[in-house]
C-alpha positions as CSV (number, residue, x, y, z in Angstrom):
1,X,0.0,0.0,0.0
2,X,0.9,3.8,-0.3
3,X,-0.1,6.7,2.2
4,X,1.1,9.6,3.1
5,X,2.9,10.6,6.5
6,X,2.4,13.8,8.3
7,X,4.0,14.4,11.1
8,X,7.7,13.1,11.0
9,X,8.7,13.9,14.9
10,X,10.7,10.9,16.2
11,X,7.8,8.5,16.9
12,X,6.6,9.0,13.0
13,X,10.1,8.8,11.4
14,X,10.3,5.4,12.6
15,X,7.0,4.7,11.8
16,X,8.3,5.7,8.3
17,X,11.2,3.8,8.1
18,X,9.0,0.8,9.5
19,X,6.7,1.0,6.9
20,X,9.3,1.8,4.0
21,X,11.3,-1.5,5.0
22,X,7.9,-3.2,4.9
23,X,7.2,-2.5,1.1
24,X,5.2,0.1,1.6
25,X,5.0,3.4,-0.6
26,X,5.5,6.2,1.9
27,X,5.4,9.9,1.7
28,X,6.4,11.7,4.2
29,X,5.4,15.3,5.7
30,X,7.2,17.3,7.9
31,X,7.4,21.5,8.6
32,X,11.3,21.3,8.5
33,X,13.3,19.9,5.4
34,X,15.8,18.5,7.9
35,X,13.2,16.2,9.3
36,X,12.1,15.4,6.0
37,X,14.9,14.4,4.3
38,X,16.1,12.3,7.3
39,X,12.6,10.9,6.0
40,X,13.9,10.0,2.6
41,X,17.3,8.6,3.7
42,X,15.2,5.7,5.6
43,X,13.1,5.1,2.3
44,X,10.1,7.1,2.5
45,X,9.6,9.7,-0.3
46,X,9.8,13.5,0.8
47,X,7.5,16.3,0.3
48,X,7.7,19.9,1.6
49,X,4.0,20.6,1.8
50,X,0.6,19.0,2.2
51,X,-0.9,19.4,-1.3
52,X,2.7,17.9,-2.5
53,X,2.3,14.9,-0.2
54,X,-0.9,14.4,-1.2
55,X,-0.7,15.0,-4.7
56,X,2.1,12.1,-5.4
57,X,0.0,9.5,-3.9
58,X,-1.2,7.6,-7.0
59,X,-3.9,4.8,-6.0
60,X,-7.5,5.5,-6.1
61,X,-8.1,5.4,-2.5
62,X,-5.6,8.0,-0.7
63,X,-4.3,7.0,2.6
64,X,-3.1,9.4,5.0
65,X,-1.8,9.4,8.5
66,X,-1.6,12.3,11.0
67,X,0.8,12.0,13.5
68,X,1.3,15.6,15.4
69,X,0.8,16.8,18.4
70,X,-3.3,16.5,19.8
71,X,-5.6,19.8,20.2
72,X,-5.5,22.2,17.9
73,X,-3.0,21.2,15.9
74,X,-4.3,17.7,15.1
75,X,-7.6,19.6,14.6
76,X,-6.0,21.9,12.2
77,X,-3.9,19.3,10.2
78,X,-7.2,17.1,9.7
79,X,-9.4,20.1,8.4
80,X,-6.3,20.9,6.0
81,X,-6.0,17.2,4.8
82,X,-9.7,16.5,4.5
83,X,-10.2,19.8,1.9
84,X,-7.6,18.0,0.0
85,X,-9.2,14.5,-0.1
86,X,-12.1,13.5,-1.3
87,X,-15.0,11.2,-0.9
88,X,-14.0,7.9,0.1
89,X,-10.3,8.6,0.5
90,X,-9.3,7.5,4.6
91,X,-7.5,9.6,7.0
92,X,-6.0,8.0,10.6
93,X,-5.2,9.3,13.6
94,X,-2.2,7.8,15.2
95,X,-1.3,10.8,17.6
96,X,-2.7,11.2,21.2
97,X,-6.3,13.3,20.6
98,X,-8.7,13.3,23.5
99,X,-11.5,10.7,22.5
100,X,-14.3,13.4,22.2
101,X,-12.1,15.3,20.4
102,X,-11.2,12.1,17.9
103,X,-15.6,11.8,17.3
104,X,-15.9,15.1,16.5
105,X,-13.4,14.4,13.9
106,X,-15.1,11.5,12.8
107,X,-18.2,12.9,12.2
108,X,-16.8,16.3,10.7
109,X,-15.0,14.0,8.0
110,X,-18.2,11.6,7.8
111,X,-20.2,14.7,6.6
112,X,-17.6,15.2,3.6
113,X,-17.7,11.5,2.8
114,X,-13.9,10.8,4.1
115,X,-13.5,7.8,6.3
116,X,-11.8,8.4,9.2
117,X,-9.7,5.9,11.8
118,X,-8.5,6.6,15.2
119,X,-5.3,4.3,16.1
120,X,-4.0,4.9,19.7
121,X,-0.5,4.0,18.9
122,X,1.9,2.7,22.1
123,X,6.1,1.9,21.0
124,X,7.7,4.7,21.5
125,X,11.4,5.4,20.1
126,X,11.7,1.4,20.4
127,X,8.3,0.9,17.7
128,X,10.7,0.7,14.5
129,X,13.3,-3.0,16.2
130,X,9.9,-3.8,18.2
131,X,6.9,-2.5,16.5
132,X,3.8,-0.8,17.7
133,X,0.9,-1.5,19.9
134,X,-1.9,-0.4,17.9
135,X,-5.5,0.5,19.7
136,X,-8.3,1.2,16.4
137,X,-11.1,2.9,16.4
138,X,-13.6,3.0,13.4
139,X,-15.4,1.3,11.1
140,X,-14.7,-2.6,10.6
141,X,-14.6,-2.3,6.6
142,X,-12.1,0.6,6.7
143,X,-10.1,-1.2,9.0
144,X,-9.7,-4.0,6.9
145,X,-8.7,-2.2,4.0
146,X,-6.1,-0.9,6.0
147,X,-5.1,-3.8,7.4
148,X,-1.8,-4.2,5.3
149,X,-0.2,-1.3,7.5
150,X,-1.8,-2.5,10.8
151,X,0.1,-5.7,9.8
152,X,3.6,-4.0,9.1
153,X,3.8,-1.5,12.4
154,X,2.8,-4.4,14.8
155,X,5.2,-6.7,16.0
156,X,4.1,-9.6,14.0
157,X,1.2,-10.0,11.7
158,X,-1.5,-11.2,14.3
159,X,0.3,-9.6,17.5
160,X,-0.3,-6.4,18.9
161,X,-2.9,-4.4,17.2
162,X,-6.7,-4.6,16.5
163,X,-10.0,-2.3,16.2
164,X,-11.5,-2.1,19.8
165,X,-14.9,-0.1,18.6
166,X,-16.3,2.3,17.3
167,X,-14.8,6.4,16.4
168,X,-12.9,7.5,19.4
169,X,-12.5,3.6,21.3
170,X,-9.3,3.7,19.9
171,X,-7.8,7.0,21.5
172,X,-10.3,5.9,24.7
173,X,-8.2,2.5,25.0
174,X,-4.5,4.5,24.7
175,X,-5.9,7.1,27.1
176,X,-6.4,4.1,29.7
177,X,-3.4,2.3,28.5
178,X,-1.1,5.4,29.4
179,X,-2.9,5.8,32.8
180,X,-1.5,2.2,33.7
181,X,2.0,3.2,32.5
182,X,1.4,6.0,34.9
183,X,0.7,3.6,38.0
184,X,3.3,1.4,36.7
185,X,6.1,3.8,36.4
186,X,5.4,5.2,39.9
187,X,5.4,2.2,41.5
188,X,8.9,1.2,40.0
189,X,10.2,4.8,40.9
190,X,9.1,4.6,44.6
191,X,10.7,1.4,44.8
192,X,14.0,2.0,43.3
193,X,13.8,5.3,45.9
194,X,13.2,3.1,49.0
195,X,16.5,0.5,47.9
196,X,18.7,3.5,47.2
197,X,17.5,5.1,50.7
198,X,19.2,2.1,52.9
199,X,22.6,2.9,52.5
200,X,23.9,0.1,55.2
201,X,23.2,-2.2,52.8
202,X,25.3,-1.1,49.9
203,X,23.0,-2.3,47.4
204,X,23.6,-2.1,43.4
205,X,20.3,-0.6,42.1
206,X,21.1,-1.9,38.1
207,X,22.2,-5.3,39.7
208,X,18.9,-5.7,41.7
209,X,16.8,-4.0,38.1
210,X,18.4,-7.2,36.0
211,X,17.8,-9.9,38.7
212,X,14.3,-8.5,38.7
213,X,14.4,-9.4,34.7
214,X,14.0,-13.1,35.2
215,X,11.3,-14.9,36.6
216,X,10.2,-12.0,39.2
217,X,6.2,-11.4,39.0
218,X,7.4,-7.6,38.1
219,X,9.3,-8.2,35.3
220,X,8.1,-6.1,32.4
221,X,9.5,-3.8,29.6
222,X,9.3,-0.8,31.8
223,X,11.9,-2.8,34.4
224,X,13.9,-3.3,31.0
225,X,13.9,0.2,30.5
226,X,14.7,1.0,34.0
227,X,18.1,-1.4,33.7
228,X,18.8,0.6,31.1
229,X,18.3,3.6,33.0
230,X,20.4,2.4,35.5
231,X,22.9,0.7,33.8
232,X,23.7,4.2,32.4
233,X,24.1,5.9,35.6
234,X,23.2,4.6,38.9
235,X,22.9,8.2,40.6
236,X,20.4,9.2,37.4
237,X,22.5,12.8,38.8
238,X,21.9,14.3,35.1
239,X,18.4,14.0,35.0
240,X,16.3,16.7,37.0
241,X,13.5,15.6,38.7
242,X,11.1,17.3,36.7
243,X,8.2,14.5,35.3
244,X,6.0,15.6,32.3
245,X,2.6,14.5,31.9
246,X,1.6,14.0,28.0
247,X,-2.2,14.7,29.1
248,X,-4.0,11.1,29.0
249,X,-3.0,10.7,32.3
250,X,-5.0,13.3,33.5
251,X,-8.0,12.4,31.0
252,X,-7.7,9.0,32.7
253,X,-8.4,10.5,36.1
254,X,-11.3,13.1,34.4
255,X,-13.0,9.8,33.1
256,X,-12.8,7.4,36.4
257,X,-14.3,10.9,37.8
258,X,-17.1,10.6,35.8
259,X,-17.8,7.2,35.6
260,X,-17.6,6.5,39.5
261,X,-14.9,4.3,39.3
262,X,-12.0,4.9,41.7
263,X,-8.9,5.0,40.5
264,X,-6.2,6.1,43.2
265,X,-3.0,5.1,42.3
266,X,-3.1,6.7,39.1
267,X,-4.6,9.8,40.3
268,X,-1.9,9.6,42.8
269,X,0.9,9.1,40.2
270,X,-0.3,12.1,37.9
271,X,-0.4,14.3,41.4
272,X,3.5,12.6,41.8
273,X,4.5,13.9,38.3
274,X,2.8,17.7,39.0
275,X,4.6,17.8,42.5
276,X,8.0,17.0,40.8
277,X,7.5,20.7,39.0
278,X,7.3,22.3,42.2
279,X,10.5,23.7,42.7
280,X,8.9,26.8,45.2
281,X,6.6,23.8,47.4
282,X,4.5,26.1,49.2
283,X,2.0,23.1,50.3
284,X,5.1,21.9,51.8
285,X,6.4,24.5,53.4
286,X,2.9,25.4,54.4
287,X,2.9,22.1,56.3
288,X,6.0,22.3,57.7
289,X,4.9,26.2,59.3
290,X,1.5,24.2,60.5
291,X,3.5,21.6,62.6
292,X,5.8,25.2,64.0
293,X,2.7,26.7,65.0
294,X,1.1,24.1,67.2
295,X,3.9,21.5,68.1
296,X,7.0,24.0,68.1
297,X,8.9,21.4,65.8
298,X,11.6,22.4,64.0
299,X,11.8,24.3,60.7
300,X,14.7,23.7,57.9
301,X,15.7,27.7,57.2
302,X,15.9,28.3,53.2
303,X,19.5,28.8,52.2
């Protein structure tokens, strides 16, 4: 099959050079012609502008996948592509949209007679060696048609992806996949923390991470990832304790809200990641004034 690319950031190269190696006819998108041409030295063909990435694809049904950042810029990009499509032709969604953001989409391009796929897409930097996870939303029949590049970006041909439902289940099911990978990652952090903390013991955190590898009930590709982390420096004294959140962590939280389901430990992580920005604290210092006040403990002065 051939489609068309947008969105070349490092997630999308690979998916590029995935798809290229694949025997797939690939043009790729991107705002800078460095990015682009790094495109075209992994196989893909390179095009400086939508209408030029649209124009060279050549089969009657035109395939094209967005992957940028969600909000308005996915929003944007998807009202560009679709006035340059017509009826019939598909567009996916493989970035990170909000799910009621991903069925507006779907029923915007349904209007214009475009079909439309949402593909929550987990794999990160290692998706290109590994492949990707691949969470579908949409329409069976379109799906199947697509089914060629489902086949090539998964890990093997009947591993690793499938549609889940209708518009928006697929964004739905990353959304909830990346609040377990919240929980998860917490949970490994808060561990490593308490081993490095008893300092009697001496203990050799990347030793303990690769013991953990093999047979342990927590072994996992996130453990793999924190050997590596290890591996690389034990300290981690170059990396500032400052913990992003992409947004679907806190969409997970909004939707366990409104569905009555409780979900503490990955409200608890996202809370985790925003009191890692805190460099100020004032709920901390705020305590730690409380405690003065009615117990006379001690305060730590600010240098």
């Amino acid at each position: 099959m051939e489609l068309a690319l947008v969105g070349l950031g490092k997630m999308g190269l690979n998916m590029a050079t995935r798809l290229s190696r694949g025997g797939h006819r690939v043009v790729g998108y991107a705002r800078t012609a460095e990015t682009v041409e790094a495109a075209i030295k992994n196989g893909a063909e390179g095009a400086h502008s939508l209408e030029e990435a649209i124009g060279k694809l050549k089969e009657k049904t035109r395939v094209v996948w967005v992957m940028v950042p969600s909000g308005k810029t996915t929003t944007e990009t998807i009202e560009k592509v679709a006035s340059l499509l017509k009826k019939g032709d598909i567009i996916i969604d493989g970035g990170n949209s909000n799910y009621k953001d991903t069925i507006m989409h779907a029923a915007m391009l349904e209007a214009k007679g475009i079909d439309f796929v949402d593909c929550g897409t987990s794999g990160g930097i290692w998706g290109l060696a590994e492949g990707y996870s691949l969470m579908i939303g949409g329409k069976v029949e379109v799906t199947e048609k697509l089914r060629p590049i489902f086949e090539t970006l998964a890990p093997t041909k009947d591993l690793g992806w499938g549609r889940v439902g209708p518009h928006g289940s697929g964004h739905y099911v990353k959304m909830i996949h990346n609040g377990i990978e919240y929980g998860m990652m917490q949970a490994f952090a808060e561990g490593f923390g308490i081993l490095k903390a008893k300092e009697e013991f001496g203990m050799d955190l990347a030793q303990i991470s690769h013991i953990w590898q093999h047979g342990s009930v927590v072994r996992s590709w996130l453990l793999d990832l924190a050997a590596n982390a290890l591996d690389e420096d034990t300290e981690l004294k170059d990396i500032k304790p400052w913990v992003a959140d992409s947004g679907e962590g806190r969409w997970t939280v909004f939707e366990s809200i409104d569905l009555d389901v409780p979900a503490p430990i990955i409200t608890l992580a996202l809370q985790m990641r925003f009191a890692s920005r805190d460099e100020v604290n004032y709920p901390a210092r705020m305590l730690a004034a409380l405690r003065n006040q009615f117990g006379g403990h001690s305060i730590k002065k600010s240098e």
